[in-house]
PDB file as gemmi writes it, atoms N, CA and C in Angstrom:
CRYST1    1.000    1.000    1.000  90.00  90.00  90.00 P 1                      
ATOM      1  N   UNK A   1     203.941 239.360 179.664  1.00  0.00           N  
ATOM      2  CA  UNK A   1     204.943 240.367 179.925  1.00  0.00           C  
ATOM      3  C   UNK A   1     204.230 241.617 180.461  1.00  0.00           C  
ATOM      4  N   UNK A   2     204.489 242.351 181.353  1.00  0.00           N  
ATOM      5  CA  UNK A   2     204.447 243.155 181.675  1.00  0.00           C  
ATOM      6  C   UNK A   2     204.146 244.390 180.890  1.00  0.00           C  
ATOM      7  N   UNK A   3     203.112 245.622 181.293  1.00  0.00           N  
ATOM      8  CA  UNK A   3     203.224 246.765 180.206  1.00  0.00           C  
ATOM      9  C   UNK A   3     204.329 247.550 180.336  1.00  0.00           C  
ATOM     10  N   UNK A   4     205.284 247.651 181.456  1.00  0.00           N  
ATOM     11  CA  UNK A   4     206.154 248.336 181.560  1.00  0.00           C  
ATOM     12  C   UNK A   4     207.402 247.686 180.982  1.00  0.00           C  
ATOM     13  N   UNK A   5     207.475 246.578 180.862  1.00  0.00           N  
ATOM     14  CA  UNK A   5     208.572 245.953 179.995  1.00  0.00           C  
ATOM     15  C   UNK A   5     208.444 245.642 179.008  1.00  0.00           C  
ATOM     16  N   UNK A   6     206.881 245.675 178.203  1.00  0.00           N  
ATOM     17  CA  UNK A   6     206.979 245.993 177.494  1.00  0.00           C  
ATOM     18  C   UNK A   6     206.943 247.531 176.566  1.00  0.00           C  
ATOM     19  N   UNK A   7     206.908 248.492 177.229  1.00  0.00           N  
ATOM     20  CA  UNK A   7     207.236 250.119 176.698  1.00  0.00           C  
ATOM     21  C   UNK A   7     208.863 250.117 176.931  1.00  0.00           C  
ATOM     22  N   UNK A   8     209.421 249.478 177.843  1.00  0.00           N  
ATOM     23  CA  UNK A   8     210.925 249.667 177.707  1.00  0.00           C  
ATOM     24  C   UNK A   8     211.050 248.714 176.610  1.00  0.00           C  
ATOM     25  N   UNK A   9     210.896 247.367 176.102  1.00  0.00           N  
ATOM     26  CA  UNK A   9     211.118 246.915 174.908  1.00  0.00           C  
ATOM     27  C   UNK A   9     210.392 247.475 173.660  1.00  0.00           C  
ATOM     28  N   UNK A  10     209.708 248.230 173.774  1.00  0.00           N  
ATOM     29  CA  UNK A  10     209.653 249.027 172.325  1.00  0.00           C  
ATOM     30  C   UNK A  10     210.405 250.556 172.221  1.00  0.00           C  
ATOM     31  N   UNK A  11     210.944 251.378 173.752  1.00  0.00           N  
ATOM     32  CA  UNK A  11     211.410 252.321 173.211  1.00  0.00           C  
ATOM     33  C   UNK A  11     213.311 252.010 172.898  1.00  0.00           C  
ATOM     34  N   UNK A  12     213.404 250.655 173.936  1.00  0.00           N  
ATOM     35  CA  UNK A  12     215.009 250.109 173.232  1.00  0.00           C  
ATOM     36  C   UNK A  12     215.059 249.702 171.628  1.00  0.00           C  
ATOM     37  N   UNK A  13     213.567 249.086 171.481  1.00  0.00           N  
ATOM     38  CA  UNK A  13     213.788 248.907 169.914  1.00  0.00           C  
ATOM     39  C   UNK A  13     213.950 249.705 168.463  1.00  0.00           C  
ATOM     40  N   UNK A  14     212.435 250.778 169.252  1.00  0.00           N  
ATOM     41  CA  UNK A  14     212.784 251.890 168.463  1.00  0.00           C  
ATOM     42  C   UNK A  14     213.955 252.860 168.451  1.00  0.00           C  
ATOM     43  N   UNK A  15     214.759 252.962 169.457  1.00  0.00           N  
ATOM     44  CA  UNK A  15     215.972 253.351 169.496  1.00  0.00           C  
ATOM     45  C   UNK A  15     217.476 253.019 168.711  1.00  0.00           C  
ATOM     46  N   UNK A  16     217.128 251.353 168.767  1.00  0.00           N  
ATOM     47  CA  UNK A  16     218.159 250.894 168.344  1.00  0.00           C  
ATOM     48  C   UNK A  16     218.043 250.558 166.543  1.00  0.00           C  
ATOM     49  N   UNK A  17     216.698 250.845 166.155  1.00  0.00           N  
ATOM     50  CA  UNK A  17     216.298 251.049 164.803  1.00  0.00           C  
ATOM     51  C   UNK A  17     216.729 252.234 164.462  1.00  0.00           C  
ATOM     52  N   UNK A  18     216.775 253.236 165.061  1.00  0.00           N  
ATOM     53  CA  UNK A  18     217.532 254.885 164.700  1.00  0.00           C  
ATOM     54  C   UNK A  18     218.859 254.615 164.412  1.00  0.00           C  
ATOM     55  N   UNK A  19     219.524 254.203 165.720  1.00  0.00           N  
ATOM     56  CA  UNK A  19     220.360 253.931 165.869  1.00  0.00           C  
ATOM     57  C   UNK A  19     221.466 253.162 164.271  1.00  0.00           C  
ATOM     58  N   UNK A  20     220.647 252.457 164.129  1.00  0.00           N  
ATOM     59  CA  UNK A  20     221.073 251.521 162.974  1.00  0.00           C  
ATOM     60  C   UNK A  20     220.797 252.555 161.829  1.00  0.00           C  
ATOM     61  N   UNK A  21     220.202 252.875 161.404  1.00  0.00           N  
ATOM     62  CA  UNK A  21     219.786 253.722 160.061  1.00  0.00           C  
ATOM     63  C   UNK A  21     221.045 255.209 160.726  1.00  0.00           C  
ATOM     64  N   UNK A  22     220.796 255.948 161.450  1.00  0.00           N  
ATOM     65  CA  UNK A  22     221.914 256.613 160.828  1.00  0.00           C  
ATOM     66  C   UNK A  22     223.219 256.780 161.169  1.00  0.00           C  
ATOM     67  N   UNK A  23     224.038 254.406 161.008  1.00  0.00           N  
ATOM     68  CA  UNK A  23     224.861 254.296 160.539  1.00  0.00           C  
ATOM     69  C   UNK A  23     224.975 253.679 159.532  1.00  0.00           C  
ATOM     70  N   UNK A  24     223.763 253.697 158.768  1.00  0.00           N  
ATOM     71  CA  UNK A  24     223.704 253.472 157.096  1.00  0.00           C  
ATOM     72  C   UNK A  24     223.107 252.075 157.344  1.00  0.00           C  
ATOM     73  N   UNK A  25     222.788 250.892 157.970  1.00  0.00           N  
ATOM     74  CA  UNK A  25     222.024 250.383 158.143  1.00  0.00           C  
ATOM     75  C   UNK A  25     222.920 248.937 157.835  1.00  0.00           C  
ATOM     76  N   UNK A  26     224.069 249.220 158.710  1.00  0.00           N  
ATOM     77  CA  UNK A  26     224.985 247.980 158.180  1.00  0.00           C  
ATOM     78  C   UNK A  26     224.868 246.573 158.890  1.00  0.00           C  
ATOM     79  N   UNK A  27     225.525 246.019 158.176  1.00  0.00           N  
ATOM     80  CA  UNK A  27     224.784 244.206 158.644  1.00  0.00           C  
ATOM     81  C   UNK A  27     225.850 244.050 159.634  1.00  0.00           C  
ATOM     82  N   UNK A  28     225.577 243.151 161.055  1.00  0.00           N  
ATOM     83  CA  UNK A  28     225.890 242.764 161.918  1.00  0.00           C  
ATOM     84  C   UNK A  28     225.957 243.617 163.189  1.00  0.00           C  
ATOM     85  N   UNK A  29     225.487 244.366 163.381  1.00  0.00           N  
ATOM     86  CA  UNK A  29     225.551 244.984 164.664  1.00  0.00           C  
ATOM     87  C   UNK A  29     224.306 245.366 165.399  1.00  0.00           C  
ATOM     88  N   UNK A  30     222.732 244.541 165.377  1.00  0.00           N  
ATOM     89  CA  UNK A  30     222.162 244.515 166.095  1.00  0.00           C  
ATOM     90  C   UNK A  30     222.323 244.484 167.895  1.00  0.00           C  
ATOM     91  N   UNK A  31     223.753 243.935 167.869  1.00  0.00           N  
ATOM     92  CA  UNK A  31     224.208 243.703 169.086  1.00  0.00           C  
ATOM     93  C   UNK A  31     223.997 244.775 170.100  1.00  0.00           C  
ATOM     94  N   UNK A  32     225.338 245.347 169.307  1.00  0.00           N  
ATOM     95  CA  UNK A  32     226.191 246.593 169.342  1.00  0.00           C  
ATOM     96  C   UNK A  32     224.427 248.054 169.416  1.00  0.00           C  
ATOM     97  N   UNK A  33     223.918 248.524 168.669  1.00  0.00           N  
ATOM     98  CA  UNK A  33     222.669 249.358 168.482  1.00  0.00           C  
ATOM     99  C   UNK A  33     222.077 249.031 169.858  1.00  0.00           C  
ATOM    100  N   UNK A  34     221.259 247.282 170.217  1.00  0.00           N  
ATOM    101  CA  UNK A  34     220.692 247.085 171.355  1.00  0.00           C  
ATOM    102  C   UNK A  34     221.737 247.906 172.578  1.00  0.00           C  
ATOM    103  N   UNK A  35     222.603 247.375 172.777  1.00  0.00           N  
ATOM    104  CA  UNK A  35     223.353 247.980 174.128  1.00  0.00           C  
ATOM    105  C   UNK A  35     223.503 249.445 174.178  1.00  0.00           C  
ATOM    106  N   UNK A  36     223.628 249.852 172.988  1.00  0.00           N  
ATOM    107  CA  UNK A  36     223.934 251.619 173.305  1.00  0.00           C  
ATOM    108  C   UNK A  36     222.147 252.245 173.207  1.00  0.00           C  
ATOM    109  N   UNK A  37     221.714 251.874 173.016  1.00  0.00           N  
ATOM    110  CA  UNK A  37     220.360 252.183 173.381  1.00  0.00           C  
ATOM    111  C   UNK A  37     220.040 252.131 174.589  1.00  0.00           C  
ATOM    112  N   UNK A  38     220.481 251.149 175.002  1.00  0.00           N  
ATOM    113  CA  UNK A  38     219.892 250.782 176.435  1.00  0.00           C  
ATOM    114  C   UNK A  38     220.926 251.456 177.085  1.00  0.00           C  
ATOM    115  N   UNK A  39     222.040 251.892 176.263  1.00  0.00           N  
ATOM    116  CA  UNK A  39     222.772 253.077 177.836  1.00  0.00           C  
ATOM    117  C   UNK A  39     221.848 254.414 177.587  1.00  0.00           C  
ATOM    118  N   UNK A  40     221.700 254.745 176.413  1.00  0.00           N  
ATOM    119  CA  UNK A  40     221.409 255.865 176.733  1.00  0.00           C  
ATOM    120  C   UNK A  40     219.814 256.098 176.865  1.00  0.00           C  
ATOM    121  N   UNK A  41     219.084 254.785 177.158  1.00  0.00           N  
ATOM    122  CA  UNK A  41     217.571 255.187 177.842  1.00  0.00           C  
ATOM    123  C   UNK A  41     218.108 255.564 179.450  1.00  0.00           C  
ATOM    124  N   UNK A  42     219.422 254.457 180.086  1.00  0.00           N  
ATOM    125  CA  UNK A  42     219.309 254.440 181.198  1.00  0.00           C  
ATOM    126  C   UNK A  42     219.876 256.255 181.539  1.00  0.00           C  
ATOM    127  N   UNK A  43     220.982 256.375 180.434  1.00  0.00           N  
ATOM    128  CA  UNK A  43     221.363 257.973 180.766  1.00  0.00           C  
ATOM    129  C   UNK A  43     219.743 258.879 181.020  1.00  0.00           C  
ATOM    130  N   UNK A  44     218.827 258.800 179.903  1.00  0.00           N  
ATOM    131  CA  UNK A  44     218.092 259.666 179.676  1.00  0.00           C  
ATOM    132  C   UNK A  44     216.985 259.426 181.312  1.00  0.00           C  
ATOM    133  N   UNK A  45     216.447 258.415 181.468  1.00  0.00           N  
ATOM    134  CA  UNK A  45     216.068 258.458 182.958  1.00  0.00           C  
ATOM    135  C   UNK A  45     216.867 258.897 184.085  1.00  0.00           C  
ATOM    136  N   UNK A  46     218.008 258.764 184.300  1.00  0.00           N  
ATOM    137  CA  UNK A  46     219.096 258.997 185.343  1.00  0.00           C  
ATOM    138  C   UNK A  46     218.994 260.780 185.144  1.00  0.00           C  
ATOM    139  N   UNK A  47     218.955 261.212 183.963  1.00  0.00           N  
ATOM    140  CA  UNK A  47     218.381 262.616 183.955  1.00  0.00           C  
ATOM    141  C   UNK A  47     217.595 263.052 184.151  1.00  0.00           C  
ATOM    142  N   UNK A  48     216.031 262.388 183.886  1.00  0.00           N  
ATOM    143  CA  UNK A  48     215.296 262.808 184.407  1.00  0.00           C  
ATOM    144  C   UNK A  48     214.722 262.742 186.067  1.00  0.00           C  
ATOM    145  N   UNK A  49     215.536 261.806 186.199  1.00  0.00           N  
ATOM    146  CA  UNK A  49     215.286 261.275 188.205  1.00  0.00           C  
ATOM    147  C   UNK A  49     215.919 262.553 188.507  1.00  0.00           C  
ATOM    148  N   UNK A  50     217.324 263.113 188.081  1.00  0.00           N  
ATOM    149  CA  UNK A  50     217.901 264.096 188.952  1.00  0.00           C  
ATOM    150  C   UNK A  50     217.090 265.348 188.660  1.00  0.00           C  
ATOM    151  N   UNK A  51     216.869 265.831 187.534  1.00  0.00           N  
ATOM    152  CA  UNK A  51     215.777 267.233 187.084  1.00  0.00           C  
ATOM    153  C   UNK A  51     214.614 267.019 187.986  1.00  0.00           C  
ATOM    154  N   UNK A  52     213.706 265.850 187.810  1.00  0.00           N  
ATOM    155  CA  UNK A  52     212.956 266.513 188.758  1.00  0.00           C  
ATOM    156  C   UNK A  52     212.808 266.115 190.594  1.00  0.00           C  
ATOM    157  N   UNK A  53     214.160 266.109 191.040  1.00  0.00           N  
ATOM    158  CA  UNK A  53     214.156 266.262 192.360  1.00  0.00           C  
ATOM    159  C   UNK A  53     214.287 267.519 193.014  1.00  0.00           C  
ATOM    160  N   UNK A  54     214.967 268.385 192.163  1.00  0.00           N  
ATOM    161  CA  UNK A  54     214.298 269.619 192.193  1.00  0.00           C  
ATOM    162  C   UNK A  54     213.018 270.783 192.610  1.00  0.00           C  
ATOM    163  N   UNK A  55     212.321 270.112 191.516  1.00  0.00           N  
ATOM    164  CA  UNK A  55     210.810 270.457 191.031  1.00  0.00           C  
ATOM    165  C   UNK A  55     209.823 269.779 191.723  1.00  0.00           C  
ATOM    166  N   UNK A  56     210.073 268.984 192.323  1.00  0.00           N  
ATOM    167  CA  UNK A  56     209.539 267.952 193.335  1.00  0.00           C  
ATOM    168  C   UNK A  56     208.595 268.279 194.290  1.00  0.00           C  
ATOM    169  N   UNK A  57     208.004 268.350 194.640  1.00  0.00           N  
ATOM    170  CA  UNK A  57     206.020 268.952 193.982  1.00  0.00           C  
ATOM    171  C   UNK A  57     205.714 269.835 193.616  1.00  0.00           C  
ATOM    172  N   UNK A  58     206.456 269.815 191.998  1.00  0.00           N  
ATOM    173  CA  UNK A  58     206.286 271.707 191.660  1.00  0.00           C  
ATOM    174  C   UNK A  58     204.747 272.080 191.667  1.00  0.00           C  
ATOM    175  N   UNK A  59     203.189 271.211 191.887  1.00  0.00           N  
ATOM    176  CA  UNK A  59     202.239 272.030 191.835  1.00  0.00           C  
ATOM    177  C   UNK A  59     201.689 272.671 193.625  1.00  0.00           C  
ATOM    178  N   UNK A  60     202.405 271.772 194.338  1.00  0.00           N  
ATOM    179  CA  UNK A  60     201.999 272.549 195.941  1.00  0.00           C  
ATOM    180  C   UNK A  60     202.950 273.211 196.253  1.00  0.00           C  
ATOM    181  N   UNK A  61     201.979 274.600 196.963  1.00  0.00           N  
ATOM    182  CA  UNK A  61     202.776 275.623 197.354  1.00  0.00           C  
ATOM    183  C   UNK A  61     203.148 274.918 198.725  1.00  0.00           C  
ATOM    184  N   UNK A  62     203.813 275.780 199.563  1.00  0.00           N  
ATOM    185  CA  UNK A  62     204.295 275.244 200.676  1.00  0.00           C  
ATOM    186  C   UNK A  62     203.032 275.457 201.711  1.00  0.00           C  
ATOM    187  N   UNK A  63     203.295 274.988 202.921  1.00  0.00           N  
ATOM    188  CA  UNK A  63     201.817 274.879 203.335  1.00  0.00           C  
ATOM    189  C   UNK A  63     201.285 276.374 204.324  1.00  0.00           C  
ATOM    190  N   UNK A  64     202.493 277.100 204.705  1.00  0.00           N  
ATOM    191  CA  UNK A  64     202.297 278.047 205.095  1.00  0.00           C  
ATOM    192  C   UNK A  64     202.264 279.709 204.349  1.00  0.00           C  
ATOM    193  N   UNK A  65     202.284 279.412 203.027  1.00  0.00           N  
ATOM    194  CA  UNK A  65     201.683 280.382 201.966  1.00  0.00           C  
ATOM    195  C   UNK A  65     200.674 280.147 201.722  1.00  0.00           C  
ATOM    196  N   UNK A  66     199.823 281.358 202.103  1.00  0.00           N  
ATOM    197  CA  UNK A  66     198.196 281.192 201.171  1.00  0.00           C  
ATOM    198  C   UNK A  66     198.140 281.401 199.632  1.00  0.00           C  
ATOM    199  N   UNK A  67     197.502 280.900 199.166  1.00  0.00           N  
ATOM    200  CA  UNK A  67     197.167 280.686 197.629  1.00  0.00           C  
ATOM    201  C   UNK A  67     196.971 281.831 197.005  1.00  0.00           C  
ATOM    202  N   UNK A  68     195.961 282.523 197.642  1.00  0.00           N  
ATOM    203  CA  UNK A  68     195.734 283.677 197.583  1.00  0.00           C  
ATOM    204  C   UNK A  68     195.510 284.559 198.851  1.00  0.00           C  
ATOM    205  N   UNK A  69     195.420 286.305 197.928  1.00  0.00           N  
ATOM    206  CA  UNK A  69     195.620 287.261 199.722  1.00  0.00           C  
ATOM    207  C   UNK A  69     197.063 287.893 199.301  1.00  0.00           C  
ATOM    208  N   UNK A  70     197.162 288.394 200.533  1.00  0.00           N  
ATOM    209  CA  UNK A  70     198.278 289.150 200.922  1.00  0.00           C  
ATOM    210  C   UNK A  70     199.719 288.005 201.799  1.00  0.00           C  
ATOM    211  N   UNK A  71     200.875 287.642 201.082  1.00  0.00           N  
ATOM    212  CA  UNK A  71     201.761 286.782 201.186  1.00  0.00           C  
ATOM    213  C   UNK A  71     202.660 287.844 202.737  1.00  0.00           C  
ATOM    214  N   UNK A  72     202.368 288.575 202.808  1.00  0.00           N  
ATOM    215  CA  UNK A  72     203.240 289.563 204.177  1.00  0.00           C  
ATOM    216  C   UNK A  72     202.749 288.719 205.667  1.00  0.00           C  
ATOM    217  N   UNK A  73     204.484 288.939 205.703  1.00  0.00           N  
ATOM    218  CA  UNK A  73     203.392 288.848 207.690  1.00  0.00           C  
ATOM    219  C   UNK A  73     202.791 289.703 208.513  1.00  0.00           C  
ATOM    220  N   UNK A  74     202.599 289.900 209.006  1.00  0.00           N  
ATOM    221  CA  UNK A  74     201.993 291.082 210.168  1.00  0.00           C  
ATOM    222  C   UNK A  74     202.737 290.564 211.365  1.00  0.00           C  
TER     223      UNK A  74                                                      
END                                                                             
């Protein structure tokens, strides 16, 4: 398996272990915990894709600002 499928199968698991404990940790709904986990990893990426398109190479300046100096034109 893959390392990336497997970090998405441990943060759906650990999710859906929360998930379960604080609704008291009741029997039969492993189902139910797996799927809403997995919506809301996909929510929580779908948030982070849109935040940082934004920020989207927040460490380069643009190429016609110097780094340093005087930012004026003449």
């Amino acid at each position: 398996m893959s390392d990336k499928r497997e970090e998405f199968e441990r943060r759906i698991r650990e999710r859906a272990y929360y998930l379960w404990q604080q609704e008291g940790c009741p029997e039969g709904r492993a189902e139910a915990h797996w799927k809403l986990a997995c919506m809301l990893d996909a929510a929580r990426e779908a948030y982070l894709d849109v935040e940082g398109e934004d920020s989207f190479p927040a460490s380069d300046p643009p190429s016609h600002i110097p780094i340093t100096g005087d930012r004026r034109q003449n």
